[in-house]
N, C-alpha and C positions, 0 to 999 in steps of 0.2 A: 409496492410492497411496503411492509410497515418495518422501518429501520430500527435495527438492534444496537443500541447504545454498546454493547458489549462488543459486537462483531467491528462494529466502526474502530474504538478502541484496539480490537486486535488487529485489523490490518493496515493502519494507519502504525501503530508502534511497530510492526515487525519492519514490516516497507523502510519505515525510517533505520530500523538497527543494521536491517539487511545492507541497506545502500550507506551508511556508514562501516562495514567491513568493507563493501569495495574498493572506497576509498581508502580506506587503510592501506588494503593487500596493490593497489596500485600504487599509492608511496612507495612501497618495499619492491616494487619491480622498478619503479625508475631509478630508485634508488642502487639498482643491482647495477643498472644498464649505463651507473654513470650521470642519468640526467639530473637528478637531485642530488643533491649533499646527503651524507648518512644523517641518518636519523637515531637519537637515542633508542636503545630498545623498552623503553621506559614508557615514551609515547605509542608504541604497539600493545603494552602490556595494558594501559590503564584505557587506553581503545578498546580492546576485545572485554573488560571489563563494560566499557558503555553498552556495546553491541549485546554484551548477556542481559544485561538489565533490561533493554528496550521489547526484548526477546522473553524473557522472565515475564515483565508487565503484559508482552501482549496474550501472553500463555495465560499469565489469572486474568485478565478480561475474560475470554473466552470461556471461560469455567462457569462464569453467569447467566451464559446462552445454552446450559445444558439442565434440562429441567429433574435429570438426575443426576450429580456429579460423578457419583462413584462408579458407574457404569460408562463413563466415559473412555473408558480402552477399548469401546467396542468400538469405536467410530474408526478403528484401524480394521476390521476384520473384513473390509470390501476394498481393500485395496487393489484389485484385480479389476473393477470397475468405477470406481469413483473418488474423484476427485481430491475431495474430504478426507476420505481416507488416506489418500495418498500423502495428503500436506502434515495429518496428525503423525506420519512415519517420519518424514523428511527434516520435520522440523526438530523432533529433538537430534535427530542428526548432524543438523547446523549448528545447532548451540552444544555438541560435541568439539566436534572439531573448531570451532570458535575460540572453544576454552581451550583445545591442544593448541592453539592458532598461539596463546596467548602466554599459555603456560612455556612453551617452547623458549619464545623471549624472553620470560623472567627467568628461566636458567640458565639462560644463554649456549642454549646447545646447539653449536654449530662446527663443522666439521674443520678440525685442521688445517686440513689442504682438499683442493680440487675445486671444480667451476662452483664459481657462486648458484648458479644453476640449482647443484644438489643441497643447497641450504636446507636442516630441516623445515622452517620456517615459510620455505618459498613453496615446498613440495605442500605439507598440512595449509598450505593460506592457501593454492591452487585447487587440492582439494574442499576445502571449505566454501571457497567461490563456486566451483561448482554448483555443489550442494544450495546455494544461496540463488544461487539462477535457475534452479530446478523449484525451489518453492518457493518464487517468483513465480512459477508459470502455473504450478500448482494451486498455489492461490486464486490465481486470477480465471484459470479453467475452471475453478467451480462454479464461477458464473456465465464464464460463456460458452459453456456446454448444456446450458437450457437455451435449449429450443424456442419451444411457447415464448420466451421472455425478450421480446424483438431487440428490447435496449443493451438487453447484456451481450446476447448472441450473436459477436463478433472481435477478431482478434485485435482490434483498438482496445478491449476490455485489458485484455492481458498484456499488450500493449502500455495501457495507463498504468496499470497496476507496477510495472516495471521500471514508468519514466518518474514516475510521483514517487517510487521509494527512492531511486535512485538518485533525486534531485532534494528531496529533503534529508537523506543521508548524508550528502555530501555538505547539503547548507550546516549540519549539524557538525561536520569534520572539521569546517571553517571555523565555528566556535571554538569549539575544543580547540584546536592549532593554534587561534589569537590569544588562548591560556598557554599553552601548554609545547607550541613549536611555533614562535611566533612570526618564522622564516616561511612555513607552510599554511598561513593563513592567507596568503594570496594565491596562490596556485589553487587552493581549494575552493576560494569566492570566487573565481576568477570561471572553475569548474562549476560549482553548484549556479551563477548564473546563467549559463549557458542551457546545462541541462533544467532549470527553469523553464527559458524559455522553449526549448524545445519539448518537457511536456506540456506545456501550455498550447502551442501547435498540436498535440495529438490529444489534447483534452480539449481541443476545441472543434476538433474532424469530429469526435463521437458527439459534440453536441449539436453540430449541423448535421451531421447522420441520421441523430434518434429525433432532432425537430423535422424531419420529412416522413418519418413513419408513419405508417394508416395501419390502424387495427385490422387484424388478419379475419379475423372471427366480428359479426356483429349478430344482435339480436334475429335479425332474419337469416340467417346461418344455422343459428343456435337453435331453433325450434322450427325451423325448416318452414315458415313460411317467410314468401317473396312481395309481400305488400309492401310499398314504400313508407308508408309509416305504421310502425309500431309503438304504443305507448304502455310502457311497465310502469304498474303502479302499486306491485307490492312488493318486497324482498324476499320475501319467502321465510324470514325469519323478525320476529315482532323486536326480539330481544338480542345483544348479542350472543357471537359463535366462534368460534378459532377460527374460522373464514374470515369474517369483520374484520377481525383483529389483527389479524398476521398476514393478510394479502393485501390492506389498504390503512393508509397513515392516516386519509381523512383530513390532510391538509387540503386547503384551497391550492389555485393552480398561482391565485398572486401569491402564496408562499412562498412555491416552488420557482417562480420567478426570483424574487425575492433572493433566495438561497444562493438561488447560481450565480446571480451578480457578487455577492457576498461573497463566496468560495471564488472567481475568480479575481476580485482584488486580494481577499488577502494569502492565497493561496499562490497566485503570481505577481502581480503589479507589485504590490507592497513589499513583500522580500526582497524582488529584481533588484530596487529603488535601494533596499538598506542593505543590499551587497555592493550596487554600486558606491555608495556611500564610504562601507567600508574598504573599499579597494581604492575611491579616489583620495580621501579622506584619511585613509587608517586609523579607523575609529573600531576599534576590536569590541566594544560591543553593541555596534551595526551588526553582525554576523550570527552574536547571541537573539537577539530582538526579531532578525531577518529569520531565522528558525522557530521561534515561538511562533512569530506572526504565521508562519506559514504553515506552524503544524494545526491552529488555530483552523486555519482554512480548509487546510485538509479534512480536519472533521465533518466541517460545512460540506466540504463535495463529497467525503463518505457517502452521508447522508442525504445529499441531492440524489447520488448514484443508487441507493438502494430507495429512493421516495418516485422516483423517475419511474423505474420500472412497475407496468400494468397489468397486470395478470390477467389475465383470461378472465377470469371467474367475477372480476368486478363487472363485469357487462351485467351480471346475476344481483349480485348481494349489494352493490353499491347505490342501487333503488331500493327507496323507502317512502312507504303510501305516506 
């Protein structure tokens, strides 16, 4: 498939903003239960602040994958069947309750007496997680609910999509903390390494996965003869076609080599190294650097992920006499 700078953009920023509220709204629960010291409600406020931004950015990316903008509220009106639609609902839902996540702390409304439990704050952040784990999975079902697309079509898909927000969210809570709550930037590198390495383990089951794939479909399928060799020697189209274009990137395979190595150093190796750093070190900005590097890579595997997958249809168009 030929990757969309815009779509990479949106779901590498949401992923990240997403998996920075978790982190948040998980402070505020340990911090209910005792296990952490309180927290200013000041670092909640300018957090849910981050979380909109990242959430804002990945909204206008997105707007430059629609080849009519203003018609873009239809993309909600199948939500009974698809995917898509469902994520264009959910999402401004999250960055609703984001902002109440947010605004709740800067007013500090919180109940007189009774369990911490019923804090507003605890109930709207619960809420909102929700909502955050739902388009998490929303996202990630749009692609692996194609079929035909052997790479995407499977729940590691949604899976990734899960462990890579959730691990560069939290790499990014790290930062913000070594500013901002300098008590909570170790518990958060401490976090964000971990869940590093562990989507690194499930970004790496889908790449030994999809390198054993065999195409389902070949030439002699395609036009239903069984001669062992067929040679196609024309494309069927001289010039290009929104086929060409939008089903094949036209990269070599040593690119796509290439990428993957790229996306997994600096996507895992490199951050792991400048989180360790900062946790042995307390070097506060390892944790900044450990985020860049890694949102850096994430673009790289965006883009590996959607250049990976083979459509059908190139067995067709990607011959040229």
């Amino acid at each position: 498939m030929q990757p969309a700078f815009s779509v990479i953009f949106l779901t590498t920023l949401l992923g990240a903003g997403q998996g920075l509220f978790l982190a948040l709204y998980a402070v505020e629960l340990l911090t209910r239960l005792g296990w952490l010291a309180p927290v200013e409600p000041r670092f909640f406020v300018i957090g849910a602040v981050l979380v909109l931004l990242m959430l804002v950015l990945g909204l206008v990316a997105s707007t430059f994958h629609l080849g009519r903008p203003e018609r873009g509220w239809r993309a909600a009106a199948r939500w009974r069947t698809s995917w898509l639609s469902r994520e264009v609902i959910v999402l401004p839902l999250v960055m609703t309750a984001v902002f109440a996540y947010g605004a709740a702390h800067a007013t500090g409304w919180t109940p007189a007496a009774g369990p911490a439990w019923t804090a507003p704050t605890v109930l709207i952040g619960a809420a909102a997680a929700l909502l955050v784990l739902a388009l998490f999975v929303c996202t990630g079902m749009i692609y692996a609910c194609v079929k035909f697309l052997q790479e995407w079509a499977t729940p590691l898909t949604v899976l990734n999509y899960f462990l890579l927000g959730l691990a560069s969210g939290t790499t990014l809570a790290a930062a913000y903390a070594a500013l901002a709550a300098p008590a909570l930037a170790a518990p958060f590198g401490q976090a964000a390494l971990l869940l590093t390495v562990v989507a690194l383990i499930s970004r790496a089951a889908s790449l030994l996965r999809n390198g054993r794939l065999r195409p389902v479909s070949t030439l002699q399928t395609a036009i239903g003869i069984k001669h062992p060799r067929i040679v196609q020697i024309s494309q069927g189209f001289m010039g290009g076609s929104f086929n060409t274009r939008e089903f094949f990137h036209g990269r070599s395979r040593q690119l796509l080599r290439s990428v993957k190595w790229v996306f997994l150093l600096l996507a895992f190796a490199v951050p792991a190294l400048l989180l360790a750093i900062g946790l042995l070190g307390a070097v506060p900005a390892a944790f900044a650097a450990a985020f860049v590097c890694q949102y850096v890579g994430l673009l790289a595997e965006r883009w590996f992920f959607f250049a990976q997958a083979n459509h059908p249809q190139n067995l067709y168009y990607q011959a040229i006499a």
